[in-house]
Structures are given as structure tokens and as C-alpha cells.
DSSP file (Angstrom, degrees, kcal/mol; ACC not computed):
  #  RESIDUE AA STRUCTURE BP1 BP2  ACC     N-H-->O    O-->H-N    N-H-->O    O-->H-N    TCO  KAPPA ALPHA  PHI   PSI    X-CA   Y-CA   Z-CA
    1    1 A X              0   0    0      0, 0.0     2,-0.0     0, 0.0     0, 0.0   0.000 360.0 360.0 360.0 150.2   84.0  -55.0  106.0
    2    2 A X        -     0   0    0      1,-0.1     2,-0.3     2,-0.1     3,-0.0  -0.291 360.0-114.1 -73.6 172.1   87.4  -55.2  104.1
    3    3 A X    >   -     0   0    0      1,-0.1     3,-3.5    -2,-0.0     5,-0.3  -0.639  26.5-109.3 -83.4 136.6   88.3  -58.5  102.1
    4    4 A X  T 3  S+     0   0    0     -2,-0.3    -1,-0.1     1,-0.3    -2,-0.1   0.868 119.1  53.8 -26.2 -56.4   91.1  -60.6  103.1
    5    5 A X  T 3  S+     0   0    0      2,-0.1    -1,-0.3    -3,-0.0    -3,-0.0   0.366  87.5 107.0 -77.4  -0.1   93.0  -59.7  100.4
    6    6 A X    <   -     0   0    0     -3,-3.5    -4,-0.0     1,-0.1     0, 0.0  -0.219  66.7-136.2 -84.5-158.8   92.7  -55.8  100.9
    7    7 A X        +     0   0    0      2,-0.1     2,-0.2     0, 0.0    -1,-0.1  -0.241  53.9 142.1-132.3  20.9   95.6  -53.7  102.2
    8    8 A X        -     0   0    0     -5,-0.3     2,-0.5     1,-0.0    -2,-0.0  -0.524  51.4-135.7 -79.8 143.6   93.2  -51.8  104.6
    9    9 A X        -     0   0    0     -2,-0.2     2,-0.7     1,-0.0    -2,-0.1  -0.807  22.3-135.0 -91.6 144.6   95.4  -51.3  107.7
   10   10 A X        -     0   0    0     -2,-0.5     2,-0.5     0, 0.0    -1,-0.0  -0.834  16.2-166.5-107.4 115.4   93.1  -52.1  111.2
   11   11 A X        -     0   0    0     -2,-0.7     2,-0.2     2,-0.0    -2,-0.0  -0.555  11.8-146.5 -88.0 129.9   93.0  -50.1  114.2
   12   12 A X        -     0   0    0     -2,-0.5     2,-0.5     1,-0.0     0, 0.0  -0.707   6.3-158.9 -82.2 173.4   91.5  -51.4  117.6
   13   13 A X        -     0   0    0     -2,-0.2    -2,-0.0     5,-0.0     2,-0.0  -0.973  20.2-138.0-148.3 109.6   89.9  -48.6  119.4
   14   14 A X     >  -     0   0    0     -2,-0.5     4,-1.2     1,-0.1    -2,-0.0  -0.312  13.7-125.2 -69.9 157.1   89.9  -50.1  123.3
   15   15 A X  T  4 S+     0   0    0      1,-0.2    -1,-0.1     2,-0.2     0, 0.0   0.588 106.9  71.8 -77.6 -10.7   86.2  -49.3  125.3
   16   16 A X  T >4 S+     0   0    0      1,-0.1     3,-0.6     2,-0.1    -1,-0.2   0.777 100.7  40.6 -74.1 -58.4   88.4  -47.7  128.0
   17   17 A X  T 34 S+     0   0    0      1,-0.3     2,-0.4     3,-0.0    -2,-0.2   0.942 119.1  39.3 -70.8 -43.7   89.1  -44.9  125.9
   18   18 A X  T 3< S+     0   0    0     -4,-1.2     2,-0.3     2,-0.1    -1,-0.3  -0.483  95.7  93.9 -96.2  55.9   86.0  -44.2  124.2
   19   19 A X  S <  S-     0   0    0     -3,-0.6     2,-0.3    -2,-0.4    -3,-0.0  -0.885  79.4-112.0-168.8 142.1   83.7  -44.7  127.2
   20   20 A X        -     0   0    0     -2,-0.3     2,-0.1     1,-0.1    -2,-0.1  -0.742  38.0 -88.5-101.0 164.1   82.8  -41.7  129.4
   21   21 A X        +     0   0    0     -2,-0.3     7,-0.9     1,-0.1     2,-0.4  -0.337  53.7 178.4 -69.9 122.4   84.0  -41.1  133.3
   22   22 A X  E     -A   27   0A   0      5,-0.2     2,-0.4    -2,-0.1     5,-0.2  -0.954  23.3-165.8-133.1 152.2   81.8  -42.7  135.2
   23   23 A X  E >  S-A   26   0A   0      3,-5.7     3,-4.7    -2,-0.4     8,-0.1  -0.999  84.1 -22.0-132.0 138.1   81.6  -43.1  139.2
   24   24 A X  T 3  S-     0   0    0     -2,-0.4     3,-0.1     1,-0.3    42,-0.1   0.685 129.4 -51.6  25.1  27.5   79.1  -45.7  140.7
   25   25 A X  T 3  S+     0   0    0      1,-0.4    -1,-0.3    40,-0.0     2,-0.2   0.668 125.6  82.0  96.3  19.5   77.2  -45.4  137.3
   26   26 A X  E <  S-A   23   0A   0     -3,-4.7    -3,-5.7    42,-0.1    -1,-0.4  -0.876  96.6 -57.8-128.5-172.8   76.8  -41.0  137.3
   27   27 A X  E  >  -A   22   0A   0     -2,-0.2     4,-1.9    -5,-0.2     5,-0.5  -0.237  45.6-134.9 -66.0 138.4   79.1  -38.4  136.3
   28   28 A X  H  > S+     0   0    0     -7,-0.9     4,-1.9    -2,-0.2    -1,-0.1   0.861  97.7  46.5 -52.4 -46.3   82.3  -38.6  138.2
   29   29 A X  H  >>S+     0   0    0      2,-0.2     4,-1.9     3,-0.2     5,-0.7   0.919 115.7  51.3 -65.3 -56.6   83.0  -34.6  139.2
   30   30 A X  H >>5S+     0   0    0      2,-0.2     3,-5.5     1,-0.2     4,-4.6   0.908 108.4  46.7 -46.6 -73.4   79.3  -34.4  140.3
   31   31 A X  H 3X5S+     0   0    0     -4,-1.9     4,-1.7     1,-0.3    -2,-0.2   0.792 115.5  48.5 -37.7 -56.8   79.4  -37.7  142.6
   32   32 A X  H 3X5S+     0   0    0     -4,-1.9     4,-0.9    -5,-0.5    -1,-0.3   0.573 114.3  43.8 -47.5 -23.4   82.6  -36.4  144.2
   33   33 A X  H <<>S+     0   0    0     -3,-5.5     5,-0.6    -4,-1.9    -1,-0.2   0.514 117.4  47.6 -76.5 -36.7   81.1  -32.7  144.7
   34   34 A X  H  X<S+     0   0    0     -4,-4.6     4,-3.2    -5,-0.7    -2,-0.2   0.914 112.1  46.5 -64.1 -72.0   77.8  -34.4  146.1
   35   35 A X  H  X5S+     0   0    0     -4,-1.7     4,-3.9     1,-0.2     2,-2.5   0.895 116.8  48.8 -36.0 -63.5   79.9  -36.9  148.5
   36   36 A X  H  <5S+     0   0    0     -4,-0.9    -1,-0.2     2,-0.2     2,-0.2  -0.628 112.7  50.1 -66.1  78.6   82.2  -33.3  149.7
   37   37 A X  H  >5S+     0   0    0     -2,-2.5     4,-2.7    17,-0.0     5,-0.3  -0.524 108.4  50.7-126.9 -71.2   79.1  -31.7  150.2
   38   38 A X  H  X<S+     0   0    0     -4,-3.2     4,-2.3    -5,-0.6     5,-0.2   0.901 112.5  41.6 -44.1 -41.6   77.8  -34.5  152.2
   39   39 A X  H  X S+     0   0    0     -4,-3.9     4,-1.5     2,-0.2    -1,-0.2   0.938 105.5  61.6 -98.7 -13.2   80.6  -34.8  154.7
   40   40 A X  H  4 S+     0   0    0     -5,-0.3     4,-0.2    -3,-0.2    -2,-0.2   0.990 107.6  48.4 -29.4 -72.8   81.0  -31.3  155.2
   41   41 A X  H >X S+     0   0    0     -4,-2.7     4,-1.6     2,-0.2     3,-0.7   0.829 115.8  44.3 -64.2 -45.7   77.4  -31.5  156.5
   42   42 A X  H 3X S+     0   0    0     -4,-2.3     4,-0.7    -5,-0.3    -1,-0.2   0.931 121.5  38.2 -49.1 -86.5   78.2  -34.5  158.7
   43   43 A X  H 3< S+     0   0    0     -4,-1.5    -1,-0.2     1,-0.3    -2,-0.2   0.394 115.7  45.7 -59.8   5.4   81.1  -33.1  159.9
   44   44 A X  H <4 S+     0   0    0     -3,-0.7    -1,-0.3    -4,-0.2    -3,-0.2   0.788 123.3  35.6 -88.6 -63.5   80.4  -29.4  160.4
   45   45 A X  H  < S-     0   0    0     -4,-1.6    -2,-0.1    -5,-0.1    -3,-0.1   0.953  88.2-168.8 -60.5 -74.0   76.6  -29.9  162.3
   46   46 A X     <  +     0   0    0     -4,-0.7     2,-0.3     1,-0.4    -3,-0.1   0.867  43.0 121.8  87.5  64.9   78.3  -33.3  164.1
   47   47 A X  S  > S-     0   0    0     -5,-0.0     4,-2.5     1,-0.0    -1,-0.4  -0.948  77.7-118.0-151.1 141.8   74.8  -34.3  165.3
   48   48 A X  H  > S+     0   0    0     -2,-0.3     4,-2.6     2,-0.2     5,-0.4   0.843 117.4  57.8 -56.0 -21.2   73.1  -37.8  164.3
   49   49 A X  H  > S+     0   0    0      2,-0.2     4,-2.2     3,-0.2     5,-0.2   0.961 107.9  47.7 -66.1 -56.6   70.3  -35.9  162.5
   50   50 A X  H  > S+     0   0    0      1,-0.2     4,-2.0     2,-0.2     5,-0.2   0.993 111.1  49.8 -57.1 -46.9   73.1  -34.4  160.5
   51   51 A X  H  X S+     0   0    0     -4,-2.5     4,-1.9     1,-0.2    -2,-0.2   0.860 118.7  37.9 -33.5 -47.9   74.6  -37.8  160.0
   52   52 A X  H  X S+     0   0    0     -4,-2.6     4,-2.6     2,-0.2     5,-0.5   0.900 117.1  49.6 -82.5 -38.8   71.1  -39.2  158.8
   53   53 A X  H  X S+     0   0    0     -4,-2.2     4,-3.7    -5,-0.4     3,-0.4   0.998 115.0  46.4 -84.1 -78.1   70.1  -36.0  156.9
   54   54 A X  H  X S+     0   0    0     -4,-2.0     4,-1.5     1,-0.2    -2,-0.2   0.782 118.7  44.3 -17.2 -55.5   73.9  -36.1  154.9
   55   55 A X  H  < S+     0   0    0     -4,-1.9    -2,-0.3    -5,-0.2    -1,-0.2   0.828 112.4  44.5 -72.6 -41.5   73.5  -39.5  154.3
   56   56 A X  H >X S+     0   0    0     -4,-2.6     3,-1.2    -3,-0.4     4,-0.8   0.794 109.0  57.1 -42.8 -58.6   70.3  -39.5  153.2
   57   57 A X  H 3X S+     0   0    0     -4,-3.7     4,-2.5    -5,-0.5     5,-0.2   0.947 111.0  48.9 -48.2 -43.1   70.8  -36.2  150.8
   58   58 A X  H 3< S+     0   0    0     -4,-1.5    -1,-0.2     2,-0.2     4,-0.2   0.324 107.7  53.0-100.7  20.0   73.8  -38.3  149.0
   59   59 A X  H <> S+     0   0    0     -3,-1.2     4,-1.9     3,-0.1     5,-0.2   0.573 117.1  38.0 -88.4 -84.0   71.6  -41.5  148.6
   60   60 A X  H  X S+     0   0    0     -4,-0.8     4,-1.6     1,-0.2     3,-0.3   0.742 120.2  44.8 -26.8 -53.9   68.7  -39.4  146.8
   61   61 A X  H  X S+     0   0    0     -4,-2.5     4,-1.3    -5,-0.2     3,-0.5   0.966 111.2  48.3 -85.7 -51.8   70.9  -37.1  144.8
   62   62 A X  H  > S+     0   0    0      2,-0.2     4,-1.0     1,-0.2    -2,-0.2   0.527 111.9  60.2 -64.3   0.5   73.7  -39.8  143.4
   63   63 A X  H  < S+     0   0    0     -4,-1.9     4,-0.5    -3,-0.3    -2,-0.2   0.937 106.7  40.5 -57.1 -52.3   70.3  -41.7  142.4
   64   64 A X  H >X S+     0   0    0     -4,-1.6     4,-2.6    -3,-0.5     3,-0.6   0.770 110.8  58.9 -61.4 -27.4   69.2  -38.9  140.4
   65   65 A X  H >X S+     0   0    0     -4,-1.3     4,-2.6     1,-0.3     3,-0.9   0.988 111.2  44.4 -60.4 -48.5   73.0  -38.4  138.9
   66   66 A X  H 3< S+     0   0    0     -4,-1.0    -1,-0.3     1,-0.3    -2,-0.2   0.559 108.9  52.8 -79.2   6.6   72.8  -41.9  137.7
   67   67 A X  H X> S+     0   0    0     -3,-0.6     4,-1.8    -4,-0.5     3,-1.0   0.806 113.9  45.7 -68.0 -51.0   69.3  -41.6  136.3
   68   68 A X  H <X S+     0   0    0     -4,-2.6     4,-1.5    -3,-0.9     2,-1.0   0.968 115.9  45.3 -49.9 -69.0   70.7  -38.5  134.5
   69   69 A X  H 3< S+     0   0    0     -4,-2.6    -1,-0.3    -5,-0.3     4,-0.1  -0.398 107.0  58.2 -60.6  45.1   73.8  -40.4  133.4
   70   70 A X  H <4 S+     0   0    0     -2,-1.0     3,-0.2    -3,-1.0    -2,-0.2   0.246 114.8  38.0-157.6 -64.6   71.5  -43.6  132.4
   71   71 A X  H  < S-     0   0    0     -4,-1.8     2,-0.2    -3,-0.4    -2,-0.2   0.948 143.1  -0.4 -75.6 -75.5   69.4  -41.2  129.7
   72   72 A X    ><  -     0   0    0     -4,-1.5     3,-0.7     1,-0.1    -1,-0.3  -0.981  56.2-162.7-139.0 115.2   72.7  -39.2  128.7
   73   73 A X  T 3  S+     0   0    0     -2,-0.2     3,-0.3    -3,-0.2    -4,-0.1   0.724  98.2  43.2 -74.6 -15.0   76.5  -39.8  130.1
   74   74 A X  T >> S+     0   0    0      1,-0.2     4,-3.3     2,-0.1     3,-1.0   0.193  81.5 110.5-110.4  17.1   77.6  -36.4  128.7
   75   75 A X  H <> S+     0   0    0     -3,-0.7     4,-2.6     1,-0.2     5,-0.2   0.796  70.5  56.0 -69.9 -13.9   74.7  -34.5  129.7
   76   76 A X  H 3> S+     0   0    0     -3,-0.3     4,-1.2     2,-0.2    -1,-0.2   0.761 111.2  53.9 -61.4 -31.0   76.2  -32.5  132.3
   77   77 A X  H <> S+     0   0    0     -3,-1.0     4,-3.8     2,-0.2    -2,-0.2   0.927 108.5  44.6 -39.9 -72.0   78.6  -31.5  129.2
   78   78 A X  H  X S+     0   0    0     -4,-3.3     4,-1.2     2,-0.2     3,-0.3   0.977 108.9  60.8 -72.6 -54.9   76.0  -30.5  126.9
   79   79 A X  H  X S+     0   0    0     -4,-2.6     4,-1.9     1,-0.3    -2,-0.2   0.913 106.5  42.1 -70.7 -24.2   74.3  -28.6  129.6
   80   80 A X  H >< S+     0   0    0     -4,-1.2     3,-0.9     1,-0.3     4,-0.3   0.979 114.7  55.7 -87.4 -42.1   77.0  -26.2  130.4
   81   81 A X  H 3< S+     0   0    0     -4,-3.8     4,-0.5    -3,-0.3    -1,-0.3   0.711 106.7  49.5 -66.0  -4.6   77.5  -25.9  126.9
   82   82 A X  H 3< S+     0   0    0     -4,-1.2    -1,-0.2     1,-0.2    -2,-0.2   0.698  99.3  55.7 -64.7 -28.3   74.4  -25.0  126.4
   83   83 A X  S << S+     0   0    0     -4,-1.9    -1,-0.2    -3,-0.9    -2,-0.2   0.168 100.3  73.7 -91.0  19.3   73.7  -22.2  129.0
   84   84 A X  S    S+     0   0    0     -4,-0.3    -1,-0.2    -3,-0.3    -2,-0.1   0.807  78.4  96.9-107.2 -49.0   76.9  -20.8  127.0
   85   85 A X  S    S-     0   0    0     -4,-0.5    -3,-0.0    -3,-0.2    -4,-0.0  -0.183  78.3-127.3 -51.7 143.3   74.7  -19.9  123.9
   86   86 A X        -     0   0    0      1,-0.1    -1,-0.1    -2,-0.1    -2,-0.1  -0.290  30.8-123.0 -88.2 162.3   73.3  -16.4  123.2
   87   87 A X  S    S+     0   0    0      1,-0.1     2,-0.4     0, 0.0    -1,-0.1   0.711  94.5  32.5 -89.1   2.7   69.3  -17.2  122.7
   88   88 A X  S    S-     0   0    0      0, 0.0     2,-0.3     0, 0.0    -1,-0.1  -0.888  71.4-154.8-155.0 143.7   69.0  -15.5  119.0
   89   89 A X        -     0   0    0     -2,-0.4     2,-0.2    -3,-0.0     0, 0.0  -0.813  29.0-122.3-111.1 150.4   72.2  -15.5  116.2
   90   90 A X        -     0   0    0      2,-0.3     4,-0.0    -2,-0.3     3,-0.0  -0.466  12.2-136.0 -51.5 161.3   71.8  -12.6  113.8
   91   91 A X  S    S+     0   0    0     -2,-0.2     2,-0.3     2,-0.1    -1,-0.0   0.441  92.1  47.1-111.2  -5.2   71.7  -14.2  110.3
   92   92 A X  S    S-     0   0    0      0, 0.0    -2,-0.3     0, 0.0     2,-0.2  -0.883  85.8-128.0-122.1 173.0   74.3  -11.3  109.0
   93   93 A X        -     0   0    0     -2,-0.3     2,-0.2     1,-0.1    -2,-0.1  -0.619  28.2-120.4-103.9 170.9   77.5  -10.2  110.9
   94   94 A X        -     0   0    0     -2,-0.2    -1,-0.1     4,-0.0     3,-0.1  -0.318   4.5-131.8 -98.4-168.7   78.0   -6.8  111.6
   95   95 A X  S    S+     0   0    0     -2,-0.2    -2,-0.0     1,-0.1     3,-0.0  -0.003 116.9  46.5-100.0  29.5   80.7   -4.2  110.7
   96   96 A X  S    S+     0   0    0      2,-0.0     2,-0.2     0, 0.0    -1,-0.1  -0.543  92.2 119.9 159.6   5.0   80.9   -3.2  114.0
   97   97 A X        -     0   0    0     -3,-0.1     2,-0.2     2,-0.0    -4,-0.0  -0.668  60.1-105.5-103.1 137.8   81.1   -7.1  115.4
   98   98 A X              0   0    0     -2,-0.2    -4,-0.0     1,-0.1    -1,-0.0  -0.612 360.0 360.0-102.7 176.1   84.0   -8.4  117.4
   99   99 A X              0   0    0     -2,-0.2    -1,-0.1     0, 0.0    -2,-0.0  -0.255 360.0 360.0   1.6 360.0   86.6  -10.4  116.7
């Protein structure tokens, strides 16, 4: 910590800013594609079975988001930047390699 007497200037950094988007404790985009998924299905079939079946599907699946989000909030992140990486680097470039 600085001293009283130093001249360090202090920033606050709010928890709102540094905090990832979260919707009812998962990732935000998912829960919002899971919920439009789910009332599509209600509202296409229009049967109680769809009703139960829709409803049921987006209890079960925004559990799992927020399980997912509980272990890692940016894991949806890191997974798509993962499936983006080749499985082997060469450990030289080529002359031939592009740009």
C-alpha cells in the first residue's frame, strides 16, 4: 500500500465495470437464445405438452448455463476462442506462409 505522504495518484475501478454480463446468474446471450428458443417452441406447436416441454427445456438448460457460469463466467468466451486454434503450430514460419 502507498504511504500517506506519497504522491501515488488513486484510481477506483467500480465492480460494475469489471464484472462479467450476467443474466439470472449465466451468460447473458445464451439465456436470451435459450428463452427465444423456448417460446418459439411454445408458440409455434401451441399445445400444453409444448407449453410443459418449452418450459421445462429452459428450466434444465439455464440451470446448466449457470452451473457453467458458477465454474467460469467467461467460459463461453474461451470456448469459441478456443475452437478458433489450429491443433499443431509449426515451431518455424515458412517462406511460403501468409500474411
Amino acid at each position: 500500500m502507498a504511504d500517506l505522504g506519497s504522491s501515488l495518484q488513486r484510481t477506483r475501478i467500480h465492480r460494475a465495470l469489471s464484472r462479467p454480463n450476467l443474466l439470472m446468474g449465466a451468460d447473458r446471450e445464451l439465456v436470451l437464445v435459450t428463452g427465444l428458443a423456448s417460446i418459439i417452441l411454445i408458440f409455434v406447436v401451441l399445445t400444453w405438452i409444448s407449453a410443459l416441454f418449452g418450459l421445462a427445456v429452459w428450466t434444465v438448460i439455464v440451470g446448466l448455463l449457470r452451473m457453467m457460469a458458477k465454474a467460469d463466467p467467461l467460459m463461453r468466451r474461451v470456448y469459441l476462442r478456443h475452437i478458433t486454434y489450429r491443433s499443431h503450430y509449426r515451431t518455424t514460419s515458412s517462406p511460403w506462409r501468409r500474411a
